[in-house]
N, C-alpha and C positions, 0 to 999 in steps of 0.2 A: 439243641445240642446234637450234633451228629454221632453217630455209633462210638469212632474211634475215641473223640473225647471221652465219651460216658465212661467205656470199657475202663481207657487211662486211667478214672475220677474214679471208680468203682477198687482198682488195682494199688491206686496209690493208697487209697483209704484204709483196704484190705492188711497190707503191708505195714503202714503206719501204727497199726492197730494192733498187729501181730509185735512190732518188734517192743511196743509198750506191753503186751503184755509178759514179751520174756523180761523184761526189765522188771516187771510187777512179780513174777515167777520168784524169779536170780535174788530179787529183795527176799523176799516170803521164806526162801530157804535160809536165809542165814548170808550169803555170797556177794560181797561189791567187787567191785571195779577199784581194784588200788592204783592210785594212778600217781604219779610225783611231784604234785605239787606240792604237797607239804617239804618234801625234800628241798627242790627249788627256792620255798619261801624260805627255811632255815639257811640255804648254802648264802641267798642274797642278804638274810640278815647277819650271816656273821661278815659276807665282805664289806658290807655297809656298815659293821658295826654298834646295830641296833638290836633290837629283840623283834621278834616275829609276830605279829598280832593279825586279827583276823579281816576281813574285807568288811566291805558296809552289809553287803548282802552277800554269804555265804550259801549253798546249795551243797548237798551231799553229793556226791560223787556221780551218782543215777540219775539225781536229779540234773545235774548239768547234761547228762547225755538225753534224757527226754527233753529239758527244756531247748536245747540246741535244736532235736530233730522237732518238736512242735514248731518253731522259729522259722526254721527252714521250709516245713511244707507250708507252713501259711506266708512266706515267702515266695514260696514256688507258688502258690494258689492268685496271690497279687500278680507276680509277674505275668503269667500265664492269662490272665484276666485282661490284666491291659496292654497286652504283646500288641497286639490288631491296633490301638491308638495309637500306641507311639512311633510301632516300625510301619506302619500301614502307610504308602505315598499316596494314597487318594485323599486322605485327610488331612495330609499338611499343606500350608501355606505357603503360597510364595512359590508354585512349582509351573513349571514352564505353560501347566493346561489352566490354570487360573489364578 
């Protein structure tokens, strides 16, 4: 692994780590993240005409922002992994030099 990545691997880590633990903080105090989905859900249940009930798998509010950003870098960690095989033209097939 050359310098540049390291430093990246070492920075997004760094980052990733810090913004879970304001998230761990922001809970500890007392503090969420009020966010409108419940609003949402009641406004669609009453144009639907139904009552409001809860998802298969619900998450707290916090939770959906760490499990999103965990998602994403180990998204980003995949992609970034296999950038070189897929966009890489020495490796594909079928190209003018073999």
């Amino acid at each position: 692994m050359d310098k540049f990545n390291k430093n990246a691997l070492i920075v997004c880590v760094l980052l990733s780590a810090l913004i879970i633990a304001f998230f761990y903080i922001g809970t500890a105090l007392g503090k969420s993240l009020e966010g409108t989905d419940s609003q949402v859900v009641d406004a669609a249940a009453a144009v639907g005409g139904g009552t409001p009930h809860a998802s298969l798998y619900e998450l707290s509010q916090n939770g959906e922002y760490v499990g999103f950003t965990m998602v994403g870098i180990l998204g980003g960690f995949a992609t970034g992994y296999t950038w070189s095989m897929v966009f890489d033209e020495t490796n594909k097939r079928g190209t003018a030099d073999g």
